[in-house]
Residue, then its C-alpha position, 0 to 999 in steps of 0.5 A: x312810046x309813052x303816047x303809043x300805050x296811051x292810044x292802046x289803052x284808050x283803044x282797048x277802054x273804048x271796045x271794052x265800053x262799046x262791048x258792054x253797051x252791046x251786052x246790054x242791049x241784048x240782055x234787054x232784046x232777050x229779056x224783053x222777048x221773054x216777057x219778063x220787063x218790069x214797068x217803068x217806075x216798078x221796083x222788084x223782080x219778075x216773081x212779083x209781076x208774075x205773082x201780081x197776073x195770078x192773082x189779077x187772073x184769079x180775080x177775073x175768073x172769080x168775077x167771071x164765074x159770078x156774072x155767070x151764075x147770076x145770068x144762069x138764075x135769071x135765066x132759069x127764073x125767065x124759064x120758070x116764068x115761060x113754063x107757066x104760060x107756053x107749054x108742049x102740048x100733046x097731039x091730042x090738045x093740038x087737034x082739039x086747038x086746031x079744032x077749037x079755031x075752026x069757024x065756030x057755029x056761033x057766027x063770023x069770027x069778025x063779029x065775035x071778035x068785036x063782041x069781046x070788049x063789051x064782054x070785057x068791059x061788062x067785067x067778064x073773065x077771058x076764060x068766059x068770053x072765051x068759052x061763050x064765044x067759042x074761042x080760044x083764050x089766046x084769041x080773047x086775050x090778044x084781042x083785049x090787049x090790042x084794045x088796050x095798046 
């Protein structure tokens, strides 16, 4: 009679036992699809960890918001630096260009454009191998710096 408790309550330790390990495990399951597991060797609660993403969070969108506002300088800078040497022209310029680069009276296009760089070499602006060879200073400008290439 003895021996039979013995087993009972051996039977009853052992299902107490597995019952635990199966609470256990599904704490771990639930917490674990919560977001909540602290990192191995990590001490503390769960406030901390997610204390610790806000504020790593907060830094990024610092970083963030400083890298993009340097690019929104340069940027600005590159645009400045475009306003100076392209700009809309109205109508009226744009016929008068097409105009200007219609076949000049002053000759071949080809043998103006062999004449800018004596021009150029004799020390002459582009604005006045331009106007006397009846080009445009873009013409003139390209026309030196493939030379120079």
């Amino acid at each position: 009679m003895l021996h039979a408790s013995y087993e009972i309550w051996g039977f009853v330790l052992v299902a107490l036992f597995i019952g635990i390990l199966i609470v256990k495990v599904l704490l771990r399951r639930r917490r674990n699809r919560r977001g909540h597991e602290l990192l191995p060797g990590k001490r503390g609660t769960s406030h901390s960890s997610d204390f610790e993403h806000r504020a790593l969070m907060f830094l990024m969108a610092q970083k963030t918001d400083s890298v993009l506002a340097a690019l929104a300088q340069a940027i600005d800078q590159e645009r400045q630096k475009l306003g100076g040497v392209v700009r809309n022209p109205s109508m009226a310029e744009a016929l008068d260009a097409i105009q200007a680069a219609a076949p000049s009276p002053a000759g071949d296009p080809k043998t103006n454009y062999e004449r800018v760089i004596p021009m150029a070499s004799s020390g002459m602006d582009e604005a006045d191998i331009a106007r006397q060879l009846q080009l445009p200073e873009a013409e003139v400008s390209l026309v030196m710096r493939l030379n120079a290439a």
